[in-house]
C-alpha positions as CSV (number, residue, x, y, z in Angstrom):
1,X,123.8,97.9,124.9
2,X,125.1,97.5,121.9
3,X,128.1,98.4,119.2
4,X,128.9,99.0,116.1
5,X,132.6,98.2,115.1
6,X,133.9,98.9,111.9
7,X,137.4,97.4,111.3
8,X,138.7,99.0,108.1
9,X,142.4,98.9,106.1
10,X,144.0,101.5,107.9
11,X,141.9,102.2,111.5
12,X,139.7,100.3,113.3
13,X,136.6,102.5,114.6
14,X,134.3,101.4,117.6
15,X,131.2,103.2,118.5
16,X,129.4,101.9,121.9
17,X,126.3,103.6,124.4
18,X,126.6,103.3,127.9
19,X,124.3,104.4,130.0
20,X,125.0,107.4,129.8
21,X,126.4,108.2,126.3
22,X,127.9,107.3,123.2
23,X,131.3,106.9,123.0
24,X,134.6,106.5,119.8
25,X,136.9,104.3,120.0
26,X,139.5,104.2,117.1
27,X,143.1,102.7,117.0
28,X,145.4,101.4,114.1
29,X,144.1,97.9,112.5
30,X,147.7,96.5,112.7
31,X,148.3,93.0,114.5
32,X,151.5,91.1,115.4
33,X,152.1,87.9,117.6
34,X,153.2,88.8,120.7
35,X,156.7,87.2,120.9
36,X,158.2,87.7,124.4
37,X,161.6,89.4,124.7
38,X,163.1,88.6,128.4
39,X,165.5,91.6,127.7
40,X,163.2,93.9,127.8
41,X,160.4,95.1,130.6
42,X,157.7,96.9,128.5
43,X,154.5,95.3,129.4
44,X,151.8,95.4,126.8
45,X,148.0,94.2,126.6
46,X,147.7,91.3,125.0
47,X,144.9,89.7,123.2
48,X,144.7,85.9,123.3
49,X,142.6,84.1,120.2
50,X,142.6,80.5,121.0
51,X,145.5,80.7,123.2
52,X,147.7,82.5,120.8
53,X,148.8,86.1,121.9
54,X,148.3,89.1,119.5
55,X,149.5,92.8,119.7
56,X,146.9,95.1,118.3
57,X,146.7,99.2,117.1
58,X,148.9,100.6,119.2
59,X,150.3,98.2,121.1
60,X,151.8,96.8,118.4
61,X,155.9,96.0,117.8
62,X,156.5,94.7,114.4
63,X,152.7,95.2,112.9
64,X,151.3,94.5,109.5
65,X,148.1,95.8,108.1
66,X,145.3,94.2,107.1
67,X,143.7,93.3,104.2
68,X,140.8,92.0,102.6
69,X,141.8,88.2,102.9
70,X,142.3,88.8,106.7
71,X,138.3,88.9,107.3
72,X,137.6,85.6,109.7
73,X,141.1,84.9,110.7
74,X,142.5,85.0,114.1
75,X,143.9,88.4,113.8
76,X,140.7,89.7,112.7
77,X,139.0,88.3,115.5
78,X,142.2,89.4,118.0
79,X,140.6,93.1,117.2
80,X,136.6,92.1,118.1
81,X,138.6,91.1,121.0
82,X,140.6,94.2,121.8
83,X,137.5,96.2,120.9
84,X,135.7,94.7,123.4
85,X,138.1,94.3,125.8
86,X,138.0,98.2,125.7
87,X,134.1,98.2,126.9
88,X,133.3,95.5,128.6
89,X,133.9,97.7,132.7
90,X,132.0,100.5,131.2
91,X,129.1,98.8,129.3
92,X,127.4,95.6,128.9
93,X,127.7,94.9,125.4
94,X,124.8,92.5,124.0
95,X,124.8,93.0,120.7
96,X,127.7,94.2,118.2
97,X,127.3,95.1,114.7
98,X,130.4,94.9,112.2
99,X,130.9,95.6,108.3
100,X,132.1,93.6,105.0
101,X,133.5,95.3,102.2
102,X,131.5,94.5,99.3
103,X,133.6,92.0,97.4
104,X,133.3,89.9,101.0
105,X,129.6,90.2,101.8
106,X,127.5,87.4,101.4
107,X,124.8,85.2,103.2
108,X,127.0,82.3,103.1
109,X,130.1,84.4,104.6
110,X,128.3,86.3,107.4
111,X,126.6,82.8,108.3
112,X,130.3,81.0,108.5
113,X,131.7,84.3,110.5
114,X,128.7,83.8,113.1
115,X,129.8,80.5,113.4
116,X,133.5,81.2,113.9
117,X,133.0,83.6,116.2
118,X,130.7,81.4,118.8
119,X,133.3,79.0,119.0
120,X,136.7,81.8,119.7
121,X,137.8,81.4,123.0
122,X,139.3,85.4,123.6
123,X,141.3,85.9,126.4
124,X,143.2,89.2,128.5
125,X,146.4,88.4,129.0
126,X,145.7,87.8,132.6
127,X,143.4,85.0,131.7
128,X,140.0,86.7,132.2
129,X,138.0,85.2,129.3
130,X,136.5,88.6,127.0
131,X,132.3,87.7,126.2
132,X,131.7,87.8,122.7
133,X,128.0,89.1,122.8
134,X,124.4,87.1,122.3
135,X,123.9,88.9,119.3
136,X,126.4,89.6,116.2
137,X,125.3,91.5,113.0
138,X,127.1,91.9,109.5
139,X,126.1,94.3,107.7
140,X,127.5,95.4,103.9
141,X,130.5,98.2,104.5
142,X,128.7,101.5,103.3
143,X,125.4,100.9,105.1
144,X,126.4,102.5,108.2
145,X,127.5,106.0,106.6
146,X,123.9,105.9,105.1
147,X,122.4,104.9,108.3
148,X,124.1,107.7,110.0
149,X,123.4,110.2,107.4
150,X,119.5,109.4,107.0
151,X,119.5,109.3,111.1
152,X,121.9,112.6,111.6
153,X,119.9,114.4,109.1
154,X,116.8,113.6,110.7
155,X,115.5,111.8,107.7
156,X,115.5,108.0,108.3
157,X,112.0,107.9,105.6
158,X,114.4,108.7,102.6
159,X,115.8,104.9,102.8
160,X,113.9,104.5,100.0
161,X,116.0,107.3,97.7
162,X,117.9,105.2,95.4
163,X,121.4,105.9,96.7
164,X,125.2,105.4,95.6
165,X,127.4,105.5,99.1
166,X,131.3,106.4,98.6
167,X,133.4,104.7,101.2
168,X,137.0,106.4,100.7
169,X,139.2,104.4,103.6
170,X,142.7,103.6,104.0
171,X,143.6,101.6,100.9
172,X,140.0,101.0,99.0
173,X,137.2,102.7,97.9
174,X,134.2,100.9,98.5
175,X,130.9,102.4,96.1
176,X,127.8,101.0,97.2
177,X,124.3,100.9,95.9
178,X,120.8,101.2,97.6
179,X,117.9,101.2,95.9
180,X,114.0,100.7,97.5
181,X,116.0,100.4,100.5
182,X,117.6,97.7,99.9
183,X,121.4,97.0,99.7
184,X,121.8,95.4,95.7
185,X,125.4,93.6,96.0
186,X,125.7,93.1,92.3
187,X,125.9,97.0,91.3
188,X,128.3,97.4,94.8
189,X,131.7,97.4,94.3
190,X,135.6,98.1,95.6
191,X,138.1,99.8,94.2
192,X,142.1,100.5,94.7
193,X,141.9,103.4,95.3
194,X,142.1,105.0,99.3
195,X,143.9,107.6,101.3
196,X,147.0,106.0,101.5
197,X,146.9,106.5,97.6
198,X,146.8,110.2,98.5
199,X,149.5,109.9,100.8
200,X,152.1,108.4,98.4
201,X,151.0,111.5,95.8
202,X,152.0,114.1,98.6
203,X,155.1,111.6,99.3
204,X,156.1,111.8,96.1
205,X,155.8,115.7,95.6
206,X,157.3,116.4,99.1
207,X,160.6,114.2,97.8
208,X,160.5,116.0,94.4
209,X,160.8,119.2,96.3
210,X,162.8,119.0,99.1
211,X,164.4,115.7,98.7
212,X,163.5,114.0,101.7
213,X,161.9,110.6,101.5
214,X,159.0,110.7,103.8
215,X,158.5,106.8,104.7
216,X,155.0,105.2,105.3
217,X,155.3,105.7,109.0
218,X,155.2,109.2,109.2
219,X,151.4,109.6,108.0
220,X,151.3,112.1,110.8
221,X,153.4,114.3,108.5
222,X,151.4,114.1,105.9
223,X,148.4,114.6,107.4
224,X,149.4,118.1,109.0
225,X,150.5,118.6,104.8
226,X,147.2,117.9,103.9
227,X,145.1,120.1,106.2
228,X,147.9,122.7,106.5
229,X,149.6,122.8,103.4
230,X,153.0,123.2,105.3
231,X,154.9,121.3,108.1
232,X,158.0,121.8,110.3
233,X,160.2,119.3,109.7
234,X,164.1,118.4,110.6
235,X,164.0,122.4,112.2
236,X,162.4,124.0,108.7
237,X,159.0,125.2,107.5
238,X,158.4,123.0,104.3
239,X,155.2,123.9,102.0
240,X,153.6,121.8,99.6
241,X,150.6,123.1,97.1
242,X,148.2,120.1,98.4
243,X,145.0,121.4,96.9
244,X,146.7,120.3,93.6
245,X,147.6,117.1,94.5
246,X,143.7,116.4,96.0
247,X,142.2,118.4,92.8
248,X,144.3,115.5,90.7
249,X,143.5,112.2,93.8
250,X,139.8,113.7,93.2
251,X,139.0,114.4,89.1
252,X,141.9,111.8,88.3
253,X,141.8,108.9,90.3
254,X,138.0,109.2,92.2
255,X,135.5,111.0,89.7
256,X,137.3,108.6,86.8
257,X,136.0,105.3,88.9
258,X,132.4,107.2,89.7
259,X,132.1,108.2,86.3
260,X,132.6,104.6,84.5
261,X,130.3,103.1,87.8
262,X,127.3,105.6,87.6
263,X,127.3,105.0,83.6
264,X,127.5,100.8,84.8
265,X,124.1,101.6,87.6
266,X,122.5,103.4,84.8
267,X,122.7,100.8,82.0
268,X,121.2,98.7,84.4
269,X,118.4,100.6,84.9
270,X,118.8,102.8,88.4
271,X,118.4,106.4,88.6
272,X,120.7,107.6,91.4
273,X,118.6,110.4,93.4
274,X,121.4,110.7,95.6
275,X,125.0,110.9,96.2
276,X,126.8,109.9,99.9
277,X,130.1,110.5,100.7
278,X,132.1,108.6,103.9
279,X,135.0,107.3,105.1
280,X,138.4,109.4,106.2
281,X,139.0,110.5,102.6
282,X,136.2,112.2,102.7
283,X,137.3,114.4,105.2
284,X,140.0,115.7,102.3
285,X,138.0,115.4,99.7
286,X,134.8,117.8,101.0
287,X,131.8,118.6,99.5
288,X,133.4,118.0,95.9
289,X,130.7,117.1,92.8
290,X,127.8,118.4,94.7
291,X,128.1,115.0,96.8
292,X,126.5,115.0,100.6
293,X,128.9,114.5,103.0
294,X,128.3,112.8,105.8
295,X,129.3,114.5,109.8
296,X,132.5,113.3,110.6
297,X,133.4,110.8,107.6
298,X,135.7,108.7,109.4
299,X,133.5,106.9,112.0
300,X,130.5,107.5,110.1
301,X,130.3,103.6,109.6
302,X,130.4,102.4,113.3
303,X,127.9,105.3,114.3
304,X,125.5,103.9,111.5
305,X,126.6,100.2,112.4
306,X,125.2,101.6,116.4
307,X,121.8,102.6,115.1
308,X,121.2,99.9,113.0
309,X,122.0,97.5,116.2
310,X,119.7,100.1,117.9
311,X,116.8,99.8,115.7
């Protein structure tokens, strides 16, 4: 069995097969230490990495986010662990396939994760030790929304379309290139620029509005905004125009970045046949510039990380 776990900025999405089907898995990638409060009685799964305790995703009490120099610490690994504490009753996991953002991928790296990882000693908090499979994969953060488009659109031959893949996540956007079917690492990069960007525009405009500070832990809020245009909120309808504030995210933050990077691939000689858009800002963003969007952006990673463990 295998799966394909991709741990981004602002969620964490698993994909996994049993024997019977394939199944999502996505929490908050936020992880605390566990510090134990004898006043209180809440009991809470707890990951152990090497005999330190971690809170992750939802579990957590005072959580931080992570970020791209968390890759190959112990809280990174605390959420392998939680993902596969999640799996392990219903599915014998052998092999698990993760991403690196671009500005992390390398040989050298995945070779020093592989070795990190086959030394963690991942615990429940009951003691029971969590397997880390035979068989872990890296794979470049973008692959898997191609993967899952070529597969989902029943044309897996087309790897060889020389291809730019959007990643919009939490707090980067990740633009990644493939040409002859193969992943070139020098034209690939990350940028600034990620949903919680968009979040702090309708933020901004709500407080201009109404004047009422929406703080970063409502996101909820701001979601319903986004899809909706409107909320209720403290017993009142509130409307926000949100298609201007994604018209500006898109053509003044996200087309200014493609622009200056497609005219970067093309000096150096690649003709881009094809545009792929993933990642949950693409779920906002839609079929915008006459890019492909993949079925359901956000997990589009994992599901591509699962069939490229499958295959």
């Amino acid at each position: 069995m295998v799966a394909g776990i991709d741990i981004g900025y602002g969620y964490t999405k698993m994909v996994y097969r049993n024997w019977i089907k394939s199944n999502v898995h996505v929490f908050p990638s936020v992880v605390s230490r566990y510090i134990p409060a004898r006043s209180f009685n809440e009991t809470f799964e707890i990951i152990r990495v090497n005999d330190r305790p971690y809170l992750v995703g939802y579990e957590t009490v005072t959580s931080s986010r992570v970020g791209p120099s968390f890759v190959g610490t112990d809280e990174y690994f605390a959420i392998i662990g939680h993902c596969l504490s999640k799996v392990e009753v219903e599915a014998d996991i052998k092999t698990i396939v993760l991403g690196l953002p671009p500005q992390v991928f390398s040989g050298e790296r995945v070779q020093l994760l592989k070795n990190s990882i086959r030394q963690l000693d991942i615990r429940c908090e009951d003691g029971r030790r969590i397997s880390v499979p035979s068989e872990v994969q890296f794979v470049p953060q973008g692959a898997g929304i191609l993967f899952a488009y070529l597969s989902e659109n029943g044309s897996p031959e087309e790897i060889e379309t020389t291809t730019v893949v959007v990643d919009i996540g939490y707090h980067t956007m990740d633009v990644v290139l493939f040409a002859e079917g193969k992943y070139r690492g020098d034209m690939s990069k990350s940028y600034p620029h990620g949903v919680s960007e968009l979040y702090d525009m309708v933020r901004d405009a709500y407080t201009r509005k109404y004047f009422i500070f929406l703080s970063p832990d409502r996101d909820g809020l701001v979601e319903h905004l986004l899809k909706d245009g409107s909320i209720t909120h403290m017993g009142e309808k509130r409307v926000i125009d949100t298609q201007s504030i994604l018209d500006d995210f898109f053509t003044g933050r996200i087309m200014t970045v493609l622009d200056k990077y497609m005219s970067t691939v093309e000096r150096n000689g690649y003709r881009v046949e094809r545009i792929i858009l993933g990642g949950g800002g693409a779920s906002y963003i839609g079929k915008a510039a006459g890019a492909n969007v993949v079925v359901e952006p956000q997990t589009a990673n994992a599901r591509g990380f699962l069939i490229y463990g499958l295959n």
